[in-house]
C-alpha positions in Angstrom: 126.6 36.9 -71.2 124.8 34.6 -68.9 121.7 36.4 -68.8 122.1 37.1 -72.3 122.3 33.2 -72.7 118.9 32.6 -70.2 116.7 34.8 -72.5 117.7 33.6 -75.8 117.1 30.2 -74.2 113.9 31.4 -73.1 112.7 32.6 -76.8 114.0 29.5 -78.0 111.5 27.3 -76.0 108.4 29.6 -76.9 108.6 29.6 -79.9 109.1 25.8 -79.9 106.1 25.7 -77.9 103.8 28.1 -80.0 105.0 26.4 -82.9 104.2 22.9 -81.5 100.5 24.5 -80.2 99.0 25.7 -83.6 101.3 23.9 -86.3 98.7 22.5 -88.2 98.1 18.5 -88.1 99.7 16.2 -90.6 97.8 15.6 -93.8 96.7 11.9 -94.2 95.1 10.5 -97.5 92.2 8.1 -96.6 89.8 6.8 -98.4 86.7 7.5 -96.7 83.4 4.5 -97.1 80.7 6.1 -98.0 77.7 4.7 -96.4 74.0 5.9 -96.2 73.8 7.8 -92.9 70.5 10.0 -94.2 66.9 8.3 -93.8 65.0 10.9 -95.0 62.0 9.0 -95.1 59.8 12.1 -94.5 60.9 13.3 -98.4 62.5 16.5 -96.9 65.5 16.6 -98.7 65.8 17.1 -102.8 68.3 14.4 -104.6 70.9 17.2 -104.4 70.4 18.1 -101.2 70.5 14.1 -99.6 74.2 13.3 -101.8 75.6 17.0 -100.0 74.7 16.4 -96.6 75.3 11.8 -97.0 78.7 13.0 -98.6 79.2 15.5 -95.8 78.3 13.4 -93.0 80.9 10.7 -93.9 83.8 12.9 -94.5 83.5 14.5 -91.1 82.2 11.4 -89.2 85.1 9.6 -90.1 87.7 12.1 -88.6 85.6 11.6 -85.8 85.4 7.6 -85.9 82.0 7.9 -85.4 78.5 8.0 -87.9 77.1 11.1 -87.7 73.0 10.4 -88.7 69.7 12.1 -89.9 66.4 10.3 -90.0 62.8 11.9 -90.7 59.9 10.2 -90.0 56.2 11.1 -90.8 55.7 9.0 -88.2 52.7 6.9 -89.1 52.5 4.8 -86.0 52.6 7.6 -84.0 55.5 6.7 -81.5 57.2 8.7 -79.2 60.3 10.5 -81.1 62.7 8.8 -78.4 61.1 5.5 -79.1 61.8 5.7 -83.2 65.4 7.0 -82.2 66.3 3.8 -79.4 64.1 1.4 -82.2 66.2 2.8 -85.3 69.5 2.2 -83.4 68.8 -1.2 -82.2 67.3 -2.7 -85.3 69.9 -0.8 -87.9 73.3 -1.4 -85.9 74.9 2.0 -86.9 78.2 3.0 -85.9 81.1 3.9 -87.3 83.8 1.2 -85.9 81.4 -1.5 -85.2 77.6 -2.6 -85.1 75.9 -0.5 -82.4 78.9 1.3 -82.0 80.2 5.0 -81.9 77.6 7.1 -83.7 74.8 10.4 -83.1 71.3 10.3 -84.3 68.8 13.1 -84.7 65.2 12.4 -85.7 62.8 14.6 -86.9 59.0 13.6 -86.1 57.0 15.5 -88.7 53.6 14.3 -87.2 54.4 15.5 -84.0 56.8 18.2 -84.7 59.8 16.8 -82.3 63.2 16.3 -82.7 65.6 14.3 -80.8 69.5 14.1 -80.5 71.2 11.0 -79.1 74.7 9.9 -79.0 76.3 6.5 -78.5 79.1 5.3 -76.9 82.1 7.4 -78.0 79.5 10.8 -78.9 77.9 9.9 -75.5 80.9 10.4 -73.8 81.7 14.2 -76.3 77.8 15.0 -77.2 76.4 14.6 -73.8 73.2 15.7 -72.9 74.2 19.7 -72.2 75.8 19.6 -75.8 73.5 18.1 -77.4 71.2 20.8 -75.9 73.6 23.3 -77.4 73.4 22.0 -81.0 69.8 21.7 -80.5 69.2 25.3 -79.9 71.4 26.3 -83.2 69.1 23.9 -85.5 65.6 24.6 -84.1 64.8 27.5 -85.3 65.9 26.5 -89.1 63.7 23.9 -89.0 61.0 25.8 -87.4 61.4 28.0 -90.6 61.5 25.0 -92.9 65.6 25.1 -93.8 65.9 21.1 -93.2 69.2 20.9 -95.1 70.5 24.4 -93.1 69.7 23.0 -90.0 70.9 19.4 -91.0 74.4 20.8 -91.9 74.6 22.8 -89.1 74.4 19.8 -86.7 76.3 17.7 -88.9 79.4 20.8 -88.7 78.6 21.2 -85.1 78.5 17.3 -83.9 81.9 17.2 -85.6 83.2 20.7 -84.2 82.0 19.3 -80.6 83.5 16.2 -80.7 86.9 17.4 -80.9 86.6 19.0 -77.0 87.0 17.0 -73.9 83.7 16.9 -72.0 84.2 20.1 -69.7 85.1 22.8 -72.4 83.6 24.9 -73.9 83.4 24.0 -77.5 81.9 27.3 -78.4 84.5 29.8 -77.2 87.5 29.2 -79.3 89.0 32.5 -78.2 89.0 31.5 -74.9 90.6 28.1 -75.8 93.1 29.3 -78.0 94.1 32.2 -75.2 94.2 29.4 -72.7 96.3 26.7 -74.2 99.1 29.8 -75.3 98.7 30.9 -71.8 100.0 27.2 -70.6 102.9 27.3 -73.2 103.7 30.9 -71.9 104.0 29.8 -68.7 105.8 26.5 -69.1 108.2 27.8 -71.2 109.3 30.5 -68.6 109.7 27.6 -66.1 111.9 26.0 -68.3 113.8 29.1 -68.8 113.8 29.8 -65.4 115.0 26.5 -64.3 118.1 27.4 -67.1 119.1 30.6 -65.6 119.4 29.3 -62.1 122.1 26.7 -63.4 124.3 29.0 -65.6 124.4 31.6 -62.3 127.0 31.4 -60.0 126.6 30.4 -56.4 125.2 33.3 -54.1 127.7 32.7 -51.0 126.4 35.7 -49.1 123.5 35.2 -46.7 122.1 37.5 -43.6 124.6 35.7 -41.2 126.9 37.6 -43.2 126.1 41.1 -42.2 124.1 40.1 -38.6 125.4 40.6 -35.5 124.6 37.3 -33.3 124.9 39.3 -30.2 122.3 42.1 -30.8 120.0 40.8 -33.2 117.2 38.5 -31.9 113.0 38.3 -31.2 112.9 41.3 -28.5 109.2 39.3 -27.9 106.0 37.7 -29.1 102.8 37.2 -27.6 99.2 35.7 -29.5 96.1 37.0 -27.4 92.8 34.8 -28.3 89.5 36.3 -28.1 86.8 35.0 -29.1 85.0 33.0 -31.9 81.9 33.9 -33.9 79.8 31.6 -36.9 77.2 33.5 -38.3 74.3 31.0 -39.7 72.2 32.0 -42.5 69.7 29.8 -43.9 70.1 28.7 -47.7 66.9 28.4 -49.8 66.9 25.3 -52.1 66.2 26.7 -55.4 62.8 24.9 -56.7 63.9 24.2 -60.3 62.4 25.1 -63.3 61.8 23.3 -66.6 62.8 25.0 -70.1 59.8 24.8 -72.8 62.2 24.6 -74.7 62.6 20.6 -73.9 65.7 18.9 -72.9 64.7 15.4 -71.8 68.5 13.7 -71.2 69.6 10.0 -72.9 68.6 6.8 -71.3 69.0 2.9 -72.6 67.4 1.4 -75.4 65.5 -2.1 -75.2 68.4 -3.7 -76.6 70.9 -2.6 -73.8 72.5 0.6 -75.4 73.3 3.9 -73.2 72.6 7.5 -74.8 72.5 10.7 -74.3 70.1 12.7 -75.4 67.8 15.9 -76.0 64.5 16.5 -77.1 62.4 19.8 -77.8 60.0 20.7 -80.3 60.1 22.7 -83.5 
């Protein structure tokens, strides 16, 4: 009965736990400001296209508490595509909570043929430089084809999908994650249960002085011989590094004070 008692017990807490892991999150009715988070000042968009992706972008940014942006730029002055990003966030005060605050910006430099991801404050600290790497590999190659809004709603979908990892995981193996988090549940749960089986046993009274015989049992003897010691060097060859063509680049500050990171490649 006991031990029957310890595993229903122990069922009891998984599937408290499982339950707990993927219920889904309560639904909350908000009313979400829509603000103009696409410049598309390089006319790449179609009326249709620029309400989608604007309407998009605030939906998801706000479950994220942070603006999620898009600005195109023929670039007439011919400025670096960093430069128009650090400029644009300094002079505009995006962000979602507060002026300069929590928001991710990718340009597109038309004259040059450069884009450039950057996140502030609270995406700095989820979109750092390695991820926005990663959503600039998905989007490149649709805008090397000429799919702007494809590659636009990718990195919208992605910035958001990112955002909801801690910095560390990755965001692209779900399977993993999923497989992971159960595996914690798994294994507290049979701790739990564990820890309840151990107080509805009895009390084990009998030990090995029970059967040994003081008189005959005993260490007949020990003895540790040491030999000898022996380090093996080998010498380590520092690795020269190697730049991707494919760009990379990393945040920086802009002239009004503002951390980022950042990623930058060509298209």
């Amino acid at each position: 009965m006991k031990k029957r008692g310890a595993l229903l017990g122990l069922a009891a807490v998984l599937l408290l736990l499982v339950g707990y892991l993927f219920s889904p999150a309560p639904f909350v009715t908000a009313a979400v400001e829509t603000k103009k988070l696409i410049y598309d000042k390089a006319n790449l968009l179609t009326e249709e296209e620029y309400i989608e992706l604007n309407k998009l972008a605030n939906e998801l940014g706000a479950k994220r508490d942070t603006d999620i942006m898009i600005i195109t730029t023929n670039n007439d002055q011919n400025l670096d595509v960093v430069v128009i990003t650090e400029k644009f966030y300094d002079t505009q005060a995006p962000g979602y909570d507060k002026p300069h605050g929590n928001a991710v910006l990718l340009t597109l430099d038309m004259r040059n043929r450069e884009v450039y991801l950057a996140g502030f404050y609270k995406a700095e600290y989820y979109l750092g430089d390695d991820r926005l790497d990663k959503i600039r590999g998905k989007i490149t190659p649709d805008f090397s084809e000429g799919d702007y809004k494809q590659g636009f709603e990718k990195y919208i979908r992605t910035s958001y999908k990112y955002m909801d990892f801690k910095p560390g995981v990755n965001p692209d193996n779900i399977l993993f994650n999923i497989w992971f988090q159960l595996i914690g549940a798994l294994a507290i749960g049979a701790i739990v249960a564990g820890i309840m089986a151990a107080r509805t046993g009895g009390r084990v009274t009998v030990s090995r002085r029970t059967y040994e015989d003081g008189s005959t049992s005993g260490i007949v003897g020990k003895e540790d011989r040491y030999i000898r010691t022996t380090v093996t060097k080998q010498k380590i060859e520092k690795s020269s590094g190697s730049s991707s063509s494919g760009g990379g680049g990393g945040g920086g500050i802009t002239g009004g004070g503002h951390s980022h990171s950042g990623s930058r490649g060509s298209f």
